[in-house]
Every structure is written in C-alpha cells, then in structure tokens.
Residue frames relative to the residue before (quaternion, step in Angstrom):
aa qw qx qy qz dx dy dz
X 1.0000 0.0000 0.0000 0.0000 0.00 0.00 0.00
X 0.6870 -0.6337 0.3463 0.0812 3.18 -0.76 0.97
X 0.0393 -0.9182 0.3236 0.2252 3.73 -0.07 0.15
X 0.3157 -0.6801 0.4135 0.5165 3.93 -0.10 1.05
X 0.8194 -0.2837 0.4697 0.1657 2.66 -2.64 0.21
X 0.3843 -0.6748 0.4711 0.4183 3.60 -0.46 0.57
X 0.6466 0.4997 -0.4194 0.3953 3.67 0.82 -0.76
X 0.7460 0.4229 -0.4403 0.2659 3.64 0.71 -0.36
X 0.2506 0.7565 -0.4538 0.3986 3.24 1.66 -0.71
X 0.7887 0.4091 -0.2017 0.4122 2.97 -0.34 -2.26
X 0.6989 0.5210 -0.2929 0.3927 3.76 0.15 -1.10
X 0.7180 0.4355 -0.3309 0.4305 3.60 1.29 -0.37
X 0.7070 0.5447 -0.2598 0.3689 2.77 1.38 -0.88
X 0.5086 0.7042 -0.3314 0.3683 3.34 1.57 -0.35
X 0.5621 0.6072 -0.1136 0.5500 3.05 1.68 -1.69
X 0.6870 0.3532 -0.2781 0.5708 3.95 0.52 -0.68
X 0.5217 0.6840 -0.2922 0.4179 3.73 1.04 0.24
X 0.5801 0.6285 -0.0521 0.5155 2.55 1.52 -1.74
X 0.7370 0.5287 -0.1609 0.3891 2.83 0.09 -1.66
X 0.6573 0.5843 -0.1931 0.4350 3.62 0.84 -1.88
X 0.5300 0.7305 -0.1526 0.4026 3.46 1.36 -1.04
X 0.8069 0.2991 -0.0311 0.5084 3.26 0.70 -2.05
X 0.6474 0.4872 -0.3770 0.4488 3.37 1.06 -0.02
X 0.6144 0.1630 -0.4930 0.5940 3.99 1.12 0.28
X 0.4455 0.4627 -0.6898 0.3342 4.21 -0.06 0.26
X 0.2334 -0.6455 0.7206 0.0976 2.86 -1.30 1.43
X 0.5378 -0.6268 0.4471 0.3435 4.12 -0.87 0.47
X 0.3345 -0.8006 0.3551 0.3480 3.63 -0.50 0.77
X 0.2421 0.7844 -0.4230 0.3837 3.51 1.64 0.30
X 0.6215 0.6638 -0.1525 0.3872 2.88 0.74 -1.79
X 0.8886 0.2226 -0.0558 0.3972 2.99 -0.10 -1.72
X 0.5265 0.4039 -0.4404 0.6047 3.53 1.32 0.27
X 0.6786 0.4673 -0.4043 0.3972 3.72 0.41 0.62
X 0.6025 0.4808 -0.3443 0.5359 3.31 1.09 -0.82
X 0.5484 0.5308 -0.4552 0.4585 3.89 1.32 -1.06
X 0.7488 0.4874 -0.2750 0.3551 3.81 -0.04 -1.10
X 0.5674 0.4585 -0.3691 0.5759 3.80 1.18 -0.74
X 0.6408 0.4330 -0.3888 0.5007 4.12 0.56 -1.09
X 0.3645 0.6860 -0.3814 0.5011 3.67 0.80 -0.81
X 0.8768 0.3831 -0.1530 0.2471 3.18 -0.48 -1.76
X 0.6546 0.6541 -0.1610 0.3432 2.97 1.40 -1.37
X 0.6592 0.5580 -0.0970 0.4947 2.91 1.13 -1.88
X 0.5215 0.6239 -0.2973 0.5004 3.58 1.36 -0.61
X 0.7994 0.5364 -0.0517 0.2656 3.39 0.76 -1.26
X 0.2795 0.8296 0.1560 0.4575 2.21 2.30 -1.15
X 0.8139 0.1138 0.0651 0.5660 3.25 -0.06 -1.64
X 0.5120 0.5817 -0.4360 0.4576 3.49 1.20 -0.89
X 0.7198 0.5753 -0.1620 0.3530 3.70 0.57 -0.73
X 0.6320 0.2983 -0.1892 0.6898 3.37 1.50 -0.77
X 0.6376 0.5072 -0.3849 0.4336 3.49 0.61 0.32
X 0.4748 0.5563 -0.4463 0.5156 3.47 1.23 -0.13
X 0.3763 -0.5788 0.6596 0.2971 3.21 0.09 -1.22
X 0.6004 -0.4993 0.3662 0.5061 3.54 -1.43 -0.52
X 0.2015 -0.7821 0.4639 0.3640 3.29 -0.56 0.61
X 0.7440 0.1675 -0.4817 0.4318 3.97 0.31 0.89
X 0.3505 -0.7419 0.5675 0.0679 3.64 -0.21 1.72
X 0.5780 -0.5473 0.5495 0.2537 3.80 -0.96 0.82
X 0.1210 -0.8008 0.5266 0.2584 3.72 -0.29 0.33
C-alpha cells in the first residue's frame, strides 16, 4: 500500500481542522437572537412579579 504525500496528509489535515472548527462556531446571528428572545423573556417575567397580585385580599 502506498504511502500519501506529505503535502496531502498535511492538506487534509488542515481541512479536518477546518472543518472541526465550523462545527463548534456557533453563528453570531444566532447568538444575538437567542440573547434578545432570553432578553424578552426575562423582561416578561419580572414585569409580572412586579405587578403584584392583581386581586389583593382586602
């Protein structure tokens, strides 16, 4: 069996680097959505426990 080329080796491995890379980059799109929906929530949230009850035992 034959042995590859050091340049391809190297050229794959560079590429399987690559690759290894783009699978944990999360998109910053992404993560400035998911912030702005948590954002939203957490907004919603407090807006709610800040009211209070809205029929208070007299």
């Amino acid at each position: 069996m034959p042995e590859e080329s050091p340049d391809r080796s190297r050229a794959e491995h560079k590429e399987a680097g690559r690759l290894s890379w783009k699978s944990r980059h999360i998109p910053f799109g992404t993560i400035l959505l998911v912030s702005l929906v948590l954002a939203a929530v957490l907004s919603a949230i407090f807006m709610v426990i800040a009211q209070g009850p809205s029929n208070p035992i007299p």
